[in-house]
Backbone as JSON Lines, residues from 0, in Angstrom:
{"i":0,"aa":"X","n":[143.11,142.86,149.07],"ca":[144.19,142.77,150.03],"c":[144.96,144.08,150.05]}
{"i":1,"aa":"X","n":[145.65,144.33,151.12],"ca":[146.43,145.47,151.66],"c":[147.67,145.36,150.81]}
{"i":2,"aa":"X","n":[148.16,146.59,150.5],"ca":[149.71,145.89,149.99],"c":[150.42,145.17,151.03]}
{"i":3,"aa":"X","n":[150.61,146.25,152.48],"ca":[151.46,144.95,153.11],"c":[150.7,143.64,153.51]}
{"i":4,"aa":"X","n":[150.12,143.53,153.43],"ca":[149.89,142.01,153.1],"c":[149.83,141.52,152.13]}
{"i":5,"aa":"X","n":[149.83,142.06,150.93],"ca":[150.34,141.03,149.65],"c":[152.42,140.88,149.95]}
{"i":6,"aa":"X","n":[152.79,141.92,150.69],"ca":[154.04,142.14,150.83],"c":[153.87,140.64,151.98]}
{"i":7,"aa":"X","n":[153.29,140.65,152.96],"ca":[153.68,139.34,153.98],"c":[153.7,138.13,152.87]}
{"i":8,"aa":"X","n":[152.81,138.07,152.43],"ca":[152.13,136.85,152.09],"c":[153.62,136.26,150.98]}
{"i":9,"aa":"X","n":[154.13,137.73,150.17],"ca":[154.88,136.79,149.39],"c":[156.28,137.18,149.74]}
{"i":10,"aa":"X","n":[156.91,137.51,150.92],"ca":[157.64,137.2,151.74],"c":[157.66,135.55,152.22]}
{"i":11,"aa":"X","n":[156.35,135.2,153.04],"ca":[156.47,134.06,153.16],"c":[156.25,133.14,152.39]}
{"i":12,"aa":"X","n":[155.88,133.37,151.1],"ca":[155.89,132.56,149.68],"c":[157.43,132.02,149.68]}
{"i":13,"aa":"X","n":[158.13,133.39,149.58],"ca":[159.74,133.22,149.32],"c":[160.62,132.24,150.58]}
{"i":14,"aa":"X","n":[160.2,132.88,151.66],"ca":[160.89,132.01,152.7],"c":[160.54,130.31,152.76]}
{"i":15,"aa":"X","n":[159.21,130.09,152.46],"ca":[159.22,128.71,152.22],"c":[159.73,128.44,151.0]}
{"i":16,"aa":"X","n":[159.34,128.58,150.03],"ca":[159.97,128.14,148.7],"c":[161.8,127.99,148.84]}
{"i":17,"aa":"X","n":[162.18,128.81,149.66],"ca":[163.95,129.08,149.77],"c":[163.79,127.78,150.24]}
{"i":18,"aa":"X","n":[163.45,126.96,151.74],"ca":[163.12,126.18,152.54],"c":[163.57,125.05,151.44]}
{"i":19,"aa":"X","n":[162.46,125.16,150.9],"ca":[161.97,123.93,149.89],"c":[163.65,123.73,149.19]}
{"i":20,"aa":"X","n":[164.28,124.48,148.97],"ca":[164.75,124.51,147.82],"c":[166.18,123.29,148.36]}
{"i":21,"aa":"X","n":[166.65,123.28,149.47],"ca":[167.46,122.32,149.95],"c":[167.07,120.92,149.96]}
{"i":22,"aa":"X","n":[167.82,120.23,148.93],"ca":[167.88,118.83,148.53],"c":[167.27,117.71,149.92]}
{"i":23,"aa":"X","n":[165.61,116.86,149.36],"ca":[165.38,116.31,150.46],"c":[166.3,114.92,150.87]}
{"i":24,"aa":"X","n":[167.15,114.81,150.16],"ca":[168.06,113.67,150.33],"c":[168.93,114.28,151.45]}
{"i":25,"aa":"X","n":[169.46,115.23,151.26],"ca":[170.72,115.99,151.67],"c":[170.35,116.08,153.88]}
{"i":26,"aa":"X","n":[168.93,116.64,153.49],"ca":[168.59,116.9,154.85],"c":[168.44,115.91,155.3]}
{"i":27,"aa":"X","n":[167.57,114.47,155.05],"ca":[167.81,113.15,155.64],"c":[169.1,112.73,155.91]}
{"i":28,"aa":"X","n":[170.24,113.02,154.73],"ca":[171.52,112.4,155.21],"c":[171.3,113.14,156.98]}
{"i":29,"aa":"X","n":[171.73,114.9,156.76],"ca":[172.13,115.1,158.22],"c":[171.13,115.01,159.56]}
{"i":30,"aa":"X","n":[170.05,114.72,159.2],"ca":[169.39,114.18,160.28],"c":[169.43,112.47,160.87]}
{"i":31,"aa":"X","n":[169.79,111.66,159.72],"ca":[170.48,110.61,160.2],"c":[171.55,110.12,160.56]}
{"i":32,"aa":"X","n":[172.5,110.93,160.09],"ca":[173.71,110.36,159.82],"c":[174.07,109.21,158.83]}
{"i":33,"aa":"X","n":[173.54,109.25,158.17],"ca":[173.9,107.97,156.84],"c":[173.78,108.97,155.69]}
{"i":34,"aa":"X","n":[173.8,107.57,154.32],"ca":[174.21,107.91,153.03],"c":[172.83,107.86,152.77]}
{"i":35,"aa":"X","n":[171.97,108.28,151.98],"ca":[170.68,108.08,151.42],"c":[170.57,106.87,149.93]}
{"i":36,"aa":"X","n":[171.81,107.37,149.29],"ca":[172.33,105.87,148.13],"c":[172.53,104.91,149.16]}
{"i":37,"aa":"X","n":[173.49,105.22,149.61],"ca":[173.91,103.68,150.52],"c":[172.6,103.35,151.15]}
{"i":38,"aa":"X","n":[172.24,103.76,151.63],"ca":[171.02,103.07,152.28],"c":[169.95,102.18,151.16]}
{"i":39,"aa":"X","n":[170.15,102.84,149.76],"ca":[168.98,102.33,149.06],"c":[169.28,100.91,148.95]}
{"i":40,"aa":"X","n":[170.55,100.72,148.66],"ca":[171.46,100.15,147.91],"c":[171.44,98.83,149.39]}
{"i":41,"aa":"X","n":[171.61,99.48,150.81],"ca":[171.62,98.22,152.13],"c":[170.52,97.75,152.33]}
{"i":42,"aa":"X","n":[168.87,98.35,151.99],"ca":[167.72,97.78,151.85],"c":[167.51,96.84,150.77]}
{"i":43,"aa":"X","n":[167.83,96.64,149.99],"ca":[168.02,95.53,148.86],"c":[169.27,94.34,149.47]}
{"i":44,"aa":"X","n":[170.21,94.72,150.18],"ca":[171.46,93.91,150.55],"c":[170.81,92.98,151.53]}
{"i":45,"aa":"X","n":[169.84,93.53,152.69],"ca":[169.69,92.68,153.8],"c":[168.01,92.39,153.4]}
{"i":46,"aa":"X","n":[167.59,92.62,151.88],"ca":[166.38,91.73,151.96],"c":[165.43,92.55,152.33]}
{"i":47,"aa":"X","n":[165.12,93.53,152.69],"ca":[163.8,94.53,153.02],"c":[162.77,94.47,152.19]}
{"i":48,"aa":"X","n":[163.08,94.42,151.2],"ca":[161.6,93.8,149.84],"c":[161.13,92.75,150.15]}
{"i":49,"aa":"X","n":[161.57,91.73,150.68],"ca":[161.22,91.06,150.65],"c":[160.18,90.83,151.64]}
{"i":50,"aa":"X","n":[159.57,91.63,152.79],"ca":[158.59,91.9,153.27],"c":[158.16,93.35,153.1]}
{"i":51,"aa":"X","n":[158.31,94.51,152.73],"ca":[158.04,95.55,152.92],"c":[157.61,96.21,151.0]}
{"i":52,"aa":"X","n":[156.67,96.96,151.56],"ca":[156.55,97.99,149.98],"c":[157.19,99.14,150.49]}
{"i":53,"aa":"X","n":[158.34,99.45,149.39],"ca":[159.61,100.5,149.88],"c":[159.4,101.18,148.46]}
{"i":54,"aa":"X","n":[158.89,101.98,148.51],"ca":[158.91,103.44,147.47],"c":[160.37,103.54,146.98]}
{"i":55,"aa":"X","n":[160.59,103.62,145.82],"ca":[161.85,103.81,145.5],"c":[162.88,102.55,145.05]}
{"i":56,"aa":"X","n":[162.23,101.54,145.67],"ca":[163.44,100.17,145.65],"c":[162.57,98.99,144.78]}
{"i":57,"aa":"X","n":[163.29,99.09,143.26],"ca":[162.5,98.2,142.58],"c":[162.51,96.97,143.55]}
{"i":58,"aa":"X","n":[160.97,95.81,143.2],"ca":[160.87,94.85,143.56],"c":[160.37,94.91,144.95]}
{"i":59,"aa":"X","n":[160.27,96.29,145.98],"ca":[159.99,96.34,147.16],"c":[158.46,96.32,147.14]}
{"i":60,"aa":"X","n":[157.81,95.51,146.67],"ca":[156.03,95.08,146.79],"c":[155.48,94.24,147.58]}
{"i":61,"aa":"X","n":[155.98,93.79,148.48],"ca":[155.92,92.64,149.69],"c":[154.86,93.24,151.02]}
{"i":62,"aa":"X","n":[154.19,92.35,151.13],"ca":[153.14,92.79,151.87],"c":[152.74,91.88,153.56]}
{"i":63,"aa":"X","n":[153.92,91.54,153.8],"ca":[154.43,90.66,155.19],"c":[154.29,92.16,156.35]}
{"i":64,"aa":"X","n":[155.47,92.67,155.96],"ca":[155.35,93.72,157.02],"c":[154.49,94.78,156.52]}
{"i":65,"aa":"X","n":[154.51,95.92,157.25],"ca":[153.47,97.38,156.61],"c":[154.68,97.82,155.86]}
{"i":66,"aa":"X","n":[154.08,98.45,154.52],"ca":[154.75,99.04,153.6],"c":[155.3,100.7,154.44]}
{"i":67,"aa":"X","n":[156.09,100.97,153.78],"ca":[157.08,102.36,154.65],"c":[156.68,103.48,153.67]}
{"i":68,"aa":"X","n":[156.29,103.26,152.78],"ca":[155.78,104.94,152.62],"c":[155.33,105.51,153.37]}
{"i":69,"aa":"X","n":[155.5,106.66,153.36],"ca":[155.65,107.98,154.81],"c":[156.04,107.73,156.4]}
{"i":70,"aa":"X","n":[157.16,106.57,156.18],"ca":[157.51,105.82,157.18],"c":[158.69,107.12,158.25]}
{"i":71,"aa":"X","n":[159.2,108.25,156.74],"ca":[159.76,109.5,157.75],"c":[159.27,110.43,158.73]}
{"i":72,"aa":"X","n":[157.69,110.78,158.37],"ca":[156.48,111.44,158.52],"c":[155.71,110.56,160.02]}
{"i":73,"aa":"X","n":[155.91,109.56,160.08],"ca":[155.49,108.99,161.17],"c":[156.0,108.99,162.52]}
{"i":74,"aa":"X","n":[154.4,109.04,163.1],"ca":[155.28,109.47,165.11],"c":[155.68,108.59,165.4]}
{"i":75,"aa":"X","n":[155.36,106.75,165.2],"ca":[156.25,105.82,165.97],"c":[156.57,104.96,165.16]}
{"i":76,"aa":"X","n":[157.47,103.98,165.96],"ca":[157.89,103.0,164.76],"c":[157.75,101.6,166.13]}
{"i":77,"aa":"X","n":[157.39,100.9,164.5],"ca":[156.43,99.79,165.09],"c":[155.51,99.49,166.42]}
{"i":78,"aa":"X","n":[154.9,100.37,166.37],"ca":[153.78,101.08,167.23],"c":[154.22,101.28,168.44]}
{"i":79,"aa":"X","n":[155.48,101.23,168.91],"ca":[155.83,101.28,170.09],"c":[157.42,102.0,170.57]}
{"i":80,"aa":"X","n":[158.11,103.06,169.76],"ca":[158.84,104.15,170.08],"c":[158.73,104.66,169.19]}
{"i":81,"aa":"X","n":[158.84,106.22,170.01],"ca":[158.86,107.58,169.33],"c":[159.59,107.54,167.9]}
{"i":82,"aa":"X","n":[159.49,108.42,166.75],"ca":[160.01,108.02,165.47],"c":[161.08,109.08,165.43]}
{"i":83,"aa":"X","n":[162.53,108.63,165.92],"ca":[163.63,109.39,165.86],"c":[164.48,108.86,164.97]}
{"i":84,"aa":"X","n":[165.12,109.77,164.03],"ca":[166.65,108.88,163.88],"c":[167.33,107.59,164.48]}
{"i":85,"aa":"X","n":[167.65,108.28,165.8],"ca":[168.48,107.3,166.52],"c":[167.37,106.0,166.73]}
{"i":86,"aa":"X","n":[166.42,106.38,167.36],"ca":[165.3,105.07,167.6],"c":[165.11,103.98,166.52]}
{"i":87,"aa":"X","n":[164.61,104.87,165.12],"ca":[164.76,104.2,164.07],"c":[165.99,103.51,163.72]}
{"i":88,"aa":"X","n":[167.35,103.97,164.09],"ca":[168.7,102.93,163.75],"c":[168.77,101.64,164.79]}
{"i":89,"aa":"X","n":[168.47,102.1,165.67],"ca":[168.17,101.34,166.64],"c":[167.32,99.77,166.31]}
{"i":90,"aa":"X","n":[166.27,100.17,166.0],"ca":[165.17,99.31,165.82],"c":[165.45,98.62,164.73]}
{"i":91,"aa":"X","n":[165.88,99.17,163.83],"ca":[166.37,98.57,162.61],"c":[167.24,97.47,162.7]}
{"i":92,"aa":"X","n":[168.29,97.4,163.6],"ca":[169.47,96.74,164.25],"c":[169.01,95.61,164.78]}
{"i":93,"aa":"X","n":[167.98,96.33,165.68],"ca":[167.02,94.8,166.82],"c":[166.12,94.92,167.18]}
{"i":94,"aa":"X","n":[165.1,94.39,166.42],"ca":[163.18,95.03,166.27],"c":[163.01,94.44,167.76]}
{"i":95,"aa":"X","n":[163.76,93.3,168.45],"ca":[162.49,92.86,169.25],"c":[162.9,93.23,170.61]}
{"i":96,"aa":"X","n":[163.96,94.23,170.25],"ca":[164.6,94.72,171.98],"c":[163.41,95.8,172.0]}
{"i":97,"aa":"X","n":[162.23,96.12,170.62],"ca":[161.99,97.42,171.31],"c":[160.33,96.9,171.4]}
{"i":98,"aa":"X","n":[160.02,95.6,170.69],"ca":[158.59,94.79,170.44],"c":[158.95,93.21,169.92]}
{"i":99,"aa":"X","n":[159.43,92.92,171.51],"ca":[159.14,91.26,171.53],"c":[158.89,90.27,170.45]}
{"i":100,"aa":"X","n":[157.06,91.11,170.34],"ca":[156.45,90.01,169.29],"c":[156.55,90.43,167.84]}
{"i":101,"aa":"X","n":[157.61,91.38,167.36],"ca":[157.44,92.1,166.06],"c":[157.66,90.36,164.98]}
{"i":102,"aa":"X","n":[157.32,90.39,163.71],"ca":[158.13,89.38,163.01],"c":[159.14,89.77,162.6]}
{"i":103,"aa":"X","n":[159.61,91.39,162.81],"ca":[160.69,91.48,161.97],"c":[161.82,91.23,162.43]}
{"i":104,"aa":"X","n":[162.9,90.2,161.79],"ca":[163.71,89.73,162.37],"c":[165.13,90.77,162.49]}
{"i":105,"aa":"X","n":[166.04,90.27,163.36],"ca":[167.31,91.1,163.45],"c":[168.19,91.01,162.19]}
{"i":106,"aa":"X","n":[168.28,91.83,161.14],"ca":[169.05,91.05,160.37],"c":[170.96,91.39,160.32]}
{"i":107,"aa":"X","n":[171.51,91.84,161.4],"ca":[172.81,91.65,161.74],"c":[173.74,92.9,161.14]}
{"i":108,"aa":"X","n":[172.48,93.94,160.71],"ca":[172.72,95.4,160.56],"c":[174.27,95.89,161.47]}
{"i":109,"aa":"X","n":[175.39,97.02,160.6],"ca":[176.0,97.07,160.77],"c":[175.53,98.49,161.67]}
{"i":110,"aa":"X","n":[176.07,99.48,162.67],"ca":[175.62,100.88,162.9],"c":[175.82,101.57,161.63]}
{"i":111,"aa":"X","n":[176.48,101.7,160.24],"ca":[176.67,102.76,159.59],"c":[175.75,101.76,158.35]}
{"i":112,"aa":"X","n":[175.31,100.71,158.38],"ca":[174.29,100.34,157.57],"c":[173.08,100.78,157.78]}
{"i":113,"aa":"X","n":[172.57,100.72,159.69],"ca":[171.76,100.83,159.72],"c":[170.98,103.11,159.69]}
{"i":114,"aa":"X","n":[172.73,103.59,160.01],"ca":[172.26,103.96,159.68],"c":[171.8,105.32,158.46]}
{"i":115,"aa":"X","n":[172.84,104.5,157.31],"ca":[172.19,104.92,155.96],"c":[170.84,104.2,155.32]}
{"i":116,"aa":"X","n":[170.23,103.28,156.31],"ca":[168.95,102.81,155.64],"c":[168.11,104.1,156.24]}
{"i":117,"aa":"X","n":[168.27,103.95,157.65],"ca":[167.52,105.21,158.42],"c":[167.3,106.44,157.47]}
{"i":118,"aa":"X","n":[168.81,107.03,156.73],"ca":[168.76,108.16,156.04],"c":[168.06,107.99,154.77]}
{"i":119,"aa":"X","n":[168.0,106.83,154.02],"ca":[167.14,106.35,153.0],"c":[165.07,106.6,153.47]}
{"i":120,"aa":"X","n":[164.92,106.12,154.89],"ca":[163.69,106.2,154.97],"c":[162.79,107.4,155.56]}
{"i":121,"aa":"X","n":[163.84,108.37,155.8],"ca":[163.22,109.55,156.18],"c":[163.43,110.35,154.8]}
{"i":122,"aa":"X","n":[163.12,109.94,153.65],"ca":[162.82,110.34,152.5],"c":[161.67,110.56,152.44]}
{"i":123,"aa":"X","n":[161.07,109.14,152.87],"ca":[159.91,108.69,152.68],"c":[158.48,109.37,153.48]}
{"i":124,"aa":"X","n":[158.75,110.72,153.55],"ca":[157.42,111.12,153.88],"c":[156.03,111.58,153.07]}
């Protein structure tokens, strides 16, 4: 290799690694707007284990709904809207305004519950 290209290469070593270096909790908070604790803490409150395998939330081994690992990383949510923040608080609130036949029920999600769960699951990529 060329020096300047050992010079690019670990330039962009450094610029990603800097990248990396901001807390992945921190960036979910501000892309959701929620708490990433609070959220762990409202997925256990309204019962989410109890159908879902949730990385992170003892007891979340339930195999009713699809498990959410890399549930942040994903283009849609519940196969039928785009996978946004807002969509995701949304849906979370009232699965069947966005899929009729989902089983997952409404469970009476508050907006700042739903959406520190939101900020809890875009951990999860």
């Amino acid at each position: 290799m060329t020096a300047r290209l050992l010079i690019a290469v670990a330039t962009l070593a450094a610029a990603v690694a800097c990248t990396a270096c901001a807390p992945h909790d921190t960036m979910a908070q501000q892309i959701a707007g929620g708490d990433v604790a609070r959220g762990r803490v409202a997925i256990r409150q309204y019962g989410c284990q109890t159908c879902h395998v949730i990385p992170g939330v003892t007891g979340a081994d339930a195999l009713t709904g699809p498990p959410l690992n890399g549930i942040g990383g994903r283009v849609y949510l519940g196969g039928v809207v785009t996978n946004t923040p807002d969509n995701m608080a949304a849906f979370l609130r009232d699965p069947k305004a966005f899929e009729p036949l989902t089983a997952m029920p409404a469970l009476g999600l508050s907006e700042q519950d739903a959406r520190d769960i939101t900020a809890y699951l875009y951990t999860l990529n």
